[in-house]
C-alpha positions as CSV (number, residue, x, y, z in Angstrom):
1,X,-151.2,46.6,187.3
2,X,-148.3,43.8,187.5
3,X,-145.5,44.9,185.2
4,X,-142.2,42.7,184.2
5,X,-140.2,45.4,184.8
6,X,-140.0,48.9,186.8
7,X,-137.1,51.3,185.8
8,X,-136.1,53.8,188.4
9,X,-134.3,56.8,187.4
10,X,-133.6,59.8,190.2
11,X,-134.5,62.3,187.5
12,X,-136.4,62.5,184.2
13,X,-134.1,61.6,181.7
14,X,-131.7,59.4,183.7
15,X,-134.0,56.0,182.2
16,X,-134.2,56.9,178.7
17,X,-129.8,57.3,179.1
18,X,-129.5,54.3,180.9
19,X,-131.4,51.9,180.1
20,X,-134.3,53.4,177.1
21,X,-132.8,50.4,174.8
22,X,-133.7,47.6,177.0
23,X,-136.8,48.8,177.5
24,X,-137.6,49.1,174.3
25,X,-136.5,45.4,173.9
26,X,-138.4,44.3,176.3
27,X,-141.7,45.7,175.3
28,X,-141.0,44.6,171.8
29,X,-140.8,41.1,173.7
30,X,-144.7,41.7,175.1
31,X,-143.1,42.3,178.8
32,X,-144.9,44.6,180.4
33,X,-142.5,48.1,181.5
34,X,-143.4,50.9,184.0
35,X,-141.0,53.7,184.6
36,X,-140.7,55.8,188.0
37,X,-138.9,59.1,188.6
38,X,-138.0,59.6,191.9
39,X,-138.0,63.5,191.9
40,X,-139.3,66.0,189.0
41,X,-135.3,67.3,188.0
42,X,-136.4,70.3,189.6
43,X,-133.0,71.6,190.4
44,X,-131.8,71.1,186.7
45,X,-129.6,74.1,185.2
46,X,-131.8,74.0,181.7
47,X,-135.8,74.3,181.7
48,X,-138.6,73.6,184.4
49,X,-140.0,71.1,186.2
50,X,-143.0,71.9,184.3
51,X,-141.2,71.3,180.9
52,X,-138.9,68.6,182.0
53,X,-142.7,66.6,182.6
54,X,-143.7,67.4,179.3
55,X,-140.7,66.0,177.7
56,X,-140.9,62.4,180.2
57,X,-144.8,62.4,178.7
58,X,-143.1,62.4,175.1
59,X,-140.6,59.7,176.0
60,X,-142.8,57.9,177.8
61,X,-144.6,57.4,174.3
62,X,-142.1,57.2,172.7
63,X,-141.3,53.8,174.6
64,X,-144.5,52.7,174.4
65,X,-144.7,51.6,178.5
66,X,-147.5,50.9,180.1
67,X,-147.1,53.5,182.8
68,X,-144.9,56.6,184.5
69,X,-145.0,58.0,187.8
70,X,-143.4,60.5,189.6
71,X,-142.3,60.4,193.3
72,X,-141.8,64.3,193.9
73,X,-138.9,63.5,195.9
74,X,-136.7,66.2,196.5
75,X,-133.8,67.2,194.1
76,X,-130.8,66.9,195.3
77,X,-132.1,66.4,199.0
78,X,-133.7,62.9,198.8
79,X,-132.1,60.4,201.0
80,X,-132.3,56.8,202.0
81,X,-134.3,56.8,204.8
82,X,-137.5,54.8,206.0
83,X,-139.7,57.6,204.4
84,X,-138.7,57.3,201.1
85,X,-138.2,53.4,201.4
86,X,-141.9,53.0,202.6
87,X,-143.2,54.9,199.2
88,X,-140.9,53.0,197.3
89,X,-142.4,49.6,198.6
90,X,-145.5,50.8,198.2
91,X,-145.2,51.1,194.4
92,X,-142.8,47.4,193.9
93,X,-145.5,46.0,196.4
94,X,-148.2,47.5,193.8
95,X,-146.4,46.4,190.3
96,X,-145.0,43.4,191.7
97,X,-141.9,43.3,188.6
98,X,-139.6,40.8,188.4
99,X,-137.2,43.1,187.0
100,X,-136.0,45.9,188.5
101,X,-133.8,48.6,186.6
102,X,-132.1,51.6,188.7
103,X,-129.1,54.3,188.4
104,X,-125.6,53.9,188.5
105,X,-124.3,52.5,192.3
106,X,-121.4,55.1,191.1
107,X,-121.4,58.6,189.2
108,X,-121.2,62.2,189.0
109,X,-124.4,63.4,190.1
110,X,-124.9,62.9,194.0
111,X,-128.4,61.7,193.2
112,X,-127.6,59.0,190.8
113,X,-125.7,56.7,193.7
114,X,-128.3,58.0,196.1
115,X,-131.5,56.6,194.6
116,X,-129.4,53.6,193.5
117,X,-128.8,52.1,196.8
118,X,-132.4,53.5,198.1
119,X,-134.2,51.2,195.4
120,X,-131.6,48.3,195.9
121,X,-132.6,48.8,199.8
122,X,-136.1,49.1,199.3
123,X,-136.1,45.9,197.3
124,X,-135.0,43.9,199.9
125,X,-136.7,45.8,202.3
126,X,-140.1,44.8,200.5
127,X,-140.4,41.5,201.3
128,X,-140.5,41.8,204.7
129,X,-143.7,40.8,205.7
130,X,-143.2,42.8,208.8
131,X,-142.9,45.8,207.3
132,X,-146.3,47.3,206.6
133,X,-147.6,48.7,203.7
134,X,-150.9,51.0,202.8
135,X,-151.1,52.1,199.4
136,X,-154.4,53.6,198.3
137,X,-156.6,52.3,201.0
138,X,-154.9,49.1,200.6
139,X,-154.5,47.6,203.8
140,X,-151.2,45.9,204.4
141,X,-150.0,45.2,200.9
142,X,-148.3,41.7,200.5
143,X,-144.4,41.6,200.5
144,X,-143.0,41.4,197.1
145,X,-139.2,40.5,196.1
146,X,-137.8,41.4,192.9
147,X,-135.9,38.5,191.2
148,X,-133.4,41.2,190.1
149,X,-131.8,44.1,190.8
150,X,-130.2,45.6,187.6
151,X,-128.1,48.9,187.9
152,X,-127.2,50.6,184.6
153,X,-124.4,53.0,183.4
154,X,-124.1,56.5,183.1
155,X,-121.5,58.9,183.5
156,X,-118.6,56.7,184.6
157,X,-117.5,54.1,182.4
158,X,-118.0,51.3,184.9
159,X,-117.2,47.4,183.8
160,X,-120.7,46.2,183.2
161,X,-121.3,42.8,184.7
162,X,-124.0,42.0,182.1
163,X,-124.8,43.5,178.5
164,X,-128.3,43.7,176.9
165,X,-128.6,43.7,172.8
166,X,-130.4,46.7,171.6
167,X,-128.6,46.6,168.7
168,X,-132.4,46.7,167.0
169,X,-133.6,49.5,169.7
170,X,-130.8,52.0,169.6
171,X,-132.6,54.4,167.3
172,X,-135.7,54.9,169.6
173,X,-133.8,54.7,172.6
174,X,-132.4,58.0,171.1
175,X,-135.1,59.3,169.8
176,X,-136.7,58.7,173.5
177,X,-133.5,60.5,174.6
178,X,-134.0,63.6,172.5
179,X,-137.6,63.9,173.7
180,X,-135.4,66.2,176.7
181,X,-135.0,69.0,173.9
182,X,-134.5,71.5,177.1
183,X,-131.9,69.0,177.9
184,X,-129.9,67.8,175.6
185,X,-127.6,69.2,173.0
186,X,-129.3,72.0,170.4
187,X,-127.4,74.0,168.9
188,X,-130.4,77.2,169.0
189,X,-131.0,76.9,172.6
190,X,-130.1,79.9,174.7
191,X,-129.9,78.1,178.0
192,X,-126.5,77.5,179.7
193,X,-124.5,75.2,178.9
194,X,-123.7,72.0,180.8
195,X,-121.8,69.0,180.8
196,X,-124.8,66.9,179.4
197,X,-126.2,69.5,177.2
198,X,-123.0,69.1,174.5
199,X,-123.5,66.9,171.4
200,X,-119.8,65.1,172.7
201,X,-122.3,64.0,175.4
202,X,-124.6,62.9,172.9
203,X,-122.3,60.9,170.6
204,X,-120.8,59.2,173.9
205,X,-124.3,57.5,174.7
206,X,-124.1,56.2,171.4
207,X,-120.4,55.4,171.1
208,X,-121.0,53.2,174.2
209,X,-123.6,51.2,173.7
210,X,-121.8,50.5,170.2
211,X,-119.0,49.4,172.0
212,X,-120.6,47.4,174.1
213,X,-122.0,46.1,171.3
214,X,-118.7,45.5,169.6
215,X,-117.0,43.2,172.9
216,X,-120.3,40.8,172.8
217,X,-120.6,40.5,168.8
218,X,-123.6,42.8,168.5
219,X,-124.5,46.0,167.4
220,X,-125.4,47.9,170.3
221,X,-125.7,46.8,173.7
222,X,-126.2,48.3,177.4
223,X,-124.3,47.4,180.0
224,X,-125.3,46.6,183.6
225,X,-124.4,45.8,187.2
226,X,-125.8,43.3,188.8
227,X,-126.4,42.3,192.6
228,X,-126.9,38.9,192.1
229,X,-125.5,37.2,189.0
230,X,-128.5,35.9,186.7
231,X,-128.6,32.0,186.0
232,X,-128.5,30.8,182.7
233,X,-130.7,27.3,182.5
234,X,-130.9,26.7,178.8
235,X,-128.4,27.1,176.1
236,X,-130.7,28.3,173.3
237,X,-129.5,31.4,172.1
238,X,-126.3,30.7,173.1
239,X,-125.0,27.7,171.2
């Protein structure tokens, strides 16, 4: 299945927080969006794996995207090597998006950085025709360059280079959010607590995206960083 756009995330959750708005956008748009986790959050202080994949199924909905896989990379112990590349290749190869969303190139959790720069790598790295490919008996896969590389914001406050309106998308992008009940803030859970589970943590995903919204003249936007800077060739919209 081709898709428009993939959205990486290191863990279940790290999508719907970074980037759940867009998403939602851009499906409302008729583009085509596949999400992939790179591990199952297994390491996470709250829950189980096993719950965490319920709750990505109920996002995942939620959404409305056309697929979500899981990796089963390691938690906390991924890396960017020529391992992890290959299966990431495999699956851009697969898709073939012209978009490509991934985490934060810097934040507070060692993964987030991590599987940012292993996607951005494995971008480039998949279309080299030299490097071969076989994904379900699918003998050397063609290469396959995304047009973009888009990496989104989460627990740093870093200057986006480009905003996204989801001033119409904010609501489900929340709602996608809170699908993570083991997660996320609730006030009759008797898990631990931790620095996402607070509603402060809550209120500062929508806070930000409301002033995102607020510097471009929307109402709620999500910010980015790009690799390469995307080419405007028509006004419309604009003017």
């Amino acid at each position: 299945m081709k898709v428009d756009i993939i959205a990486f995330g290191a863990h279940p959750d790290d999508v719907e927080l970074g980037c759940g708005g867009s998403i939602s956008s851009a499906i409302s748009q008729g583009l085509k969006v596949g999400i992939v986790d790179l591990t199952k959050g297994e390491l996470g202080t709250r829950g189980t794996k096993e719950i965490r994949k319920k709750e990505s199924e109920k996002a995942s909905e939620i959404l409305g995207v056309s697929f979500r896989k899981n990796l089963g990379f390691k938690d906390a112990f991924f890396v960017n090597d020529k391992a992890h590349q290959l299966k990431v290749i495999e699956l851009l190869r697969e898709h073939k998006p012209s978009i490509v969303f991934c985490n934060a190139v810097k934040d507070r959790h060692i993964d987030h950085p991590k599987g940012s720069r292993l996607v951005s790598d494995s971008c480039f790295l998949s279309g080299l025709s030299k490097i071969k490919t076989n994904y379900k008996n699918s003998i050397n896969q063609s290469p396959w360059t995304p047009k973009q590389v888009y990496h989104y914001i989460q627990w740093f406050d870093i200057k986006p280079d480009l905003l996204i309106d989801i001033s119409d998308f904010q609501e489900k992008k929340m709602e996608a959010i809170m699908a993570y009940n083991s997660q996320f803030y609730n006030p009759n859970s008797k898990e631990p607590n931790t620095p996402i589970s607070s509603k402060n943590f809550i209120d500062s995903i929508k806070q930000r995206d409301q002033n995102f919204g607020r510097i471009s003249g929307v109402v709620a936007a999500e910010g980015f960083t790009v690799e390469r800077p995307p080419v405007i060739q028509v006004f419309k919209g604009i003017i």
